[in-house]
N, C-alpha and C positions, 0 to 999 in steps of 0.2 A: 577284709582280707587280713593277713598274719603276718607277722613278722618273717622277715625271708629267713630260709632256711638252708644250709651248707648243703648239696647232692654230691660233692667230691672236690678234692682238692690234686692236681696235677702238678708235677716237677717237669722241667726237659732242660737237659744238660749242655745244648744246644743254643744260639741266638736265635729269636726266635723271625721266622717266615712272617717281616710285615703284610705283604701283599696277601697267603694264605691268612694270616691272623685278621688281616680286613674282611675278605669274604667269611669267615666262623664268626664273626660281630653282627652280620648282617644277619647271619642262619638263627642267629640265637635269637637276634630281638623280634624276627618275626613269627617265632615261636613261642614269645615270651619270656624270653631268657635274658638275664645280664651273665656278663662273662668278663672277668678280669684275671692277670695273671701272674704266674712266679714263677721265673727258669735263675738259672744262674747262667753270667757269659763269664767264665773265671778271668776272659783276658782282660777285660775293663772292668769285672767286680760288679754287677751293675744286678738289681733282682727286678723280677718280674713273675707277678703270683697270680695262678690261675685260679679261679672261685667261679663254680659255675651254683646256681642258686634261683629259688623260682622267684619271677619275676612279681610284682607287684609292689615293692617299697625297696628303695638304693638300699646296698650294703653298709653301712658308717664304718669306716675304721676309727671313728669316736668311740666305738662301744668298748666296754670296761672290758671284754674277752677278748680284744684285736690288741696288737702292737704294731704300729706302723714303722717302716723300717726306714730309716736315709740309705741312698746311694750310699754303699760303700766304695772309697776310690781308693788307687794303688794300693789293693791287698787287704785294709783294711777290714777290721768288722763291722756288719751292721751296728748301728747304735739304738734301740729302742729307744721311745720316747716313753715319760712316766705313763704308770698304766693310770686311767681314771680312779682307778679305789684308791691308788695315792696320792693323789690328790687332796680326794674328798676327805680322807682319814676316819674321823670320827664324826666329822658333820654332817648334820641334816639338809635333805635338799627341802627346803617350805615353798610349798604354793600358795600361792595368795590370790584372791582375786573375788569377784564376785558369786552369788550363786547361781547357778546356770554355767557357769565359766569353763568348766569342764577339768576341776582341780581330781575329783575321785574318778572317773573314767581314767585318765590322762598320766592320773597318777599310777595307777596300778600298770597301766603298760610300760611306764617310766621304771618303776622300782622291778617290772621281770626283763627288763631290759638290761638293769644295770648288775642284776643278783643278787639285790636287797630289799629290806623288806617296805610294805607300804602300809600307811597307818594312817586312819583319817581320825582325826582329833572328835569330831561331832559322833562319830561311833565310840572312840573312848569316853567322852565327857557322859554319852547315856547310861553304859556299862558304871561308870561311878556315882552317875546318880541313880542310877535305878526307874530311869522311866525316859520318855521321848524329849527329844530338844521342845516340840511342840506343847510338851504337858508341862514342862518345864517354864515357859512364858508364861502360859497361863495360867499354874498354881502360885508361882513366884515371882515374875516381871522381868526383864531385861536386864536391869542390872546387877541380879541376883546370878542369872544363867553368865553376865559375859564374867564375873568376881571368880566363880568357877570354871569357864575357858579357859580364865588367865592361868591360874594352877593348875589345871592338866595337862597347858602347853608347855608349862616349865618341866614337868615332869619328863614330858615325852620329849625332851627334845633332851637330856640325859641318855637316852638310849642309842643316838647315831652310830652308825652311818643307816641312813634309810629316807624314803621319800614320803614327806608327811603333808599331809591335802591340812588345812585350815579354814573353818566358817570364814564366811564373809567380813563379820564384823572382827574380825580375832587383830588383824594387826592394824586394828585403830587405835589399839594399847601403845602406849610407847613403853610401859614396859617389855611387852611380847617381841617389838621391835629392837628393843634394846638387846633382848637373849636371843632371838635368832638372829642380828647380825655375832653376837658373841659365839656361838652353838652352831651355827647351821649357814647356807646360803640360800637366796630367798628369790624366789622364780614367780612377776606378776601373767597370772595368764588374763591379756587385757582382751575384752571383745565388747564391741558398740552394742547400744541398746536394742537396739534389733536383732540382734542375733539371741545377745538375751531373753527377749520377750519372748522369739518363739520357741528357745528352749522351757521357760519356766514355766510355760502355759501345758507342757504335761505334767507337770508336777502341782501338787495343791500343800505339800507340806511344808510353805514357807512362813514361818510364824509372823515376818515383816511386810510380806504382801498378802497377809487378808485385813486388803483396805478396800474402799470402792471403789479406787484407782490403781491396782496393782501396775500398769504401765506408767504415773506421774510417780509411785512412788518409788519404782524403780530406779526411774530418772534424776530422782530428788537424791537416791541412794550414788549412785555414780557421782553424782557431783560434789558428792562430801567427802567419798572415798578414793578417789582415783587420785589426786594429788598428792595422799599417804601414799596409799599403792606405789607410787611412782619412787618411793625411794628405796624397793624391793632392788635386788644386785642386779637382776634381768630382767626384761620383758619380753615376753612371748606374745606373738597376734592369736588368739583364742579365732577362730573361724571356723566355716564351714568344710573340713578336706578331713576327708582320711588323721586317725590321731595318729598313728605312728609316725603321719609327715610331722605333725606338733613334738612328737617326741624326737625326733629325729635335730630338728631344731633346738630343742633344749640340752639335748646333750653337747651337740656344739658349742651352743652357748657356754653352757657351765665350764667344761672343757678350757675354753680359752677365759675367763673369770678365773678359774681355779690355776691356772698356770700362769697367771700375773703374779696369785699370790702366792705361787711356790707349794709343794707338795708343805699335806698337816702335820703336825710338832705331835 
């Protein structure tokens, strides 16, 4: 399913009919519908915004397009809260996490979520070398391919604001880690090994699991990586639901992250 989408927005100038407004709650959701809303009472100032929208994934007033309002009281104006792009400024939002982790899916609904762009580093690093990550191991070795990671992450992470998916191995660098906490904020998408496995077993293009144990060496790989991981700015549970709930989640997250630190210079 899609990301919800606005069918109309209503005003009433009126306080609105609790009792009516319960019964239209009930009509909507069993039709599928979420229904929220927005009148003005001018005597108390108070809003309330109606969005009716099709049902399958909550509204966020986190998203970079919404402005959530405060109560205004005696007279006052609403006061919006920063919008998300000021926040984020010029930073990159980085995924990190394993392969299978669902950094490229997750990320591309992320970056049409927020109206920027998305950019997987393993797609630029092929683009610069001219051939596959997989042919890349194998002509050259590992740590030919991650000397080159490092430099295309530095590259791309000059270009923010946008949300940039990273290999696996990418922030075992402590330099990489060093430039995107400097450049960007850093989102681990964590998911247990079983979840892993049975995503990676459609995939055969993993250069580190053709071993004869792709499942121990998975396991081997989580246990080296996940306590770097961990010092990513967020965590995210990587699982089995719907990604726009994962997206839904991170933008909260980031959200309240980014407004600790005050909108970017």
């Amino acid at each position: 399913m899609g990301q919800c989408k606005h069918a109309g927005v209503a005003e009433a100038a009126q306080e609105p009919n609790h009792q009516q407004e319960s019964e239209q709650c009930r009509h909507f959701a069993r039709y599928g519908l979420c229904r929220m809303g927005w009148s003005r009472n001018r005597r108390r100032g108070r809003f309330w915004v109606t969005v009716y929208a099709i049902a399958g994934f909550r509204y966020k007033y986190s998203m970079s397009e919404l402005v959530a309002h405060n109560g205004a009281e005696n007279g006052a104006s609403p006061q919006p809260k920063a919008a998300f792009s000021d926040l984020l400024g010029r930073r990159s939002i980085v995924l990190v996490g394993m392969m299978g982790a669902g950094k490229s899916s997750i990320g591309r609904r992320l970056a049409s979520r927020l109206g920027i762009p998305f950019i997987d580093a393993d797609t630029e690093i092929e683009k610069a070398a001219g051939m596959s990550i997989a042919d890349i191991f194998q002509a050259h070795g590992e740590p030919y391919f991650r000397a080159g990671e490092t430099r295309v992450i530095a590259r791309l992470l000059e270009n923010g604001p946008q949300v940039l998916a990273t290999g696996g191995g990418a922030f075992m660098n402590a330099d990489t880690r060093a430039l995107v906490r400097l450049k960007g904020i850093s989102v681990w998408l964590r998911a247990t090994l079983d979840v892993l496995t049975k995503r990676i077993k459609r995939r055969t293009d993993r250069p580190l699991l053709k071993t004869t144990d792709p499942v121990e060496t998975l396991s081997r790989l989580i246990d080296e990586r996940y306590p770097v991981y961990a010092e990513a700015d967020l965590t995210i549970e990587s699982r089995d639901v719907p990604h726009d709930v994962i997206v839904d989640e991170i933008i909260e997250g980031l959200r309240a992250r980014l407004a600790a630190r005050g909108p970017a210079s």
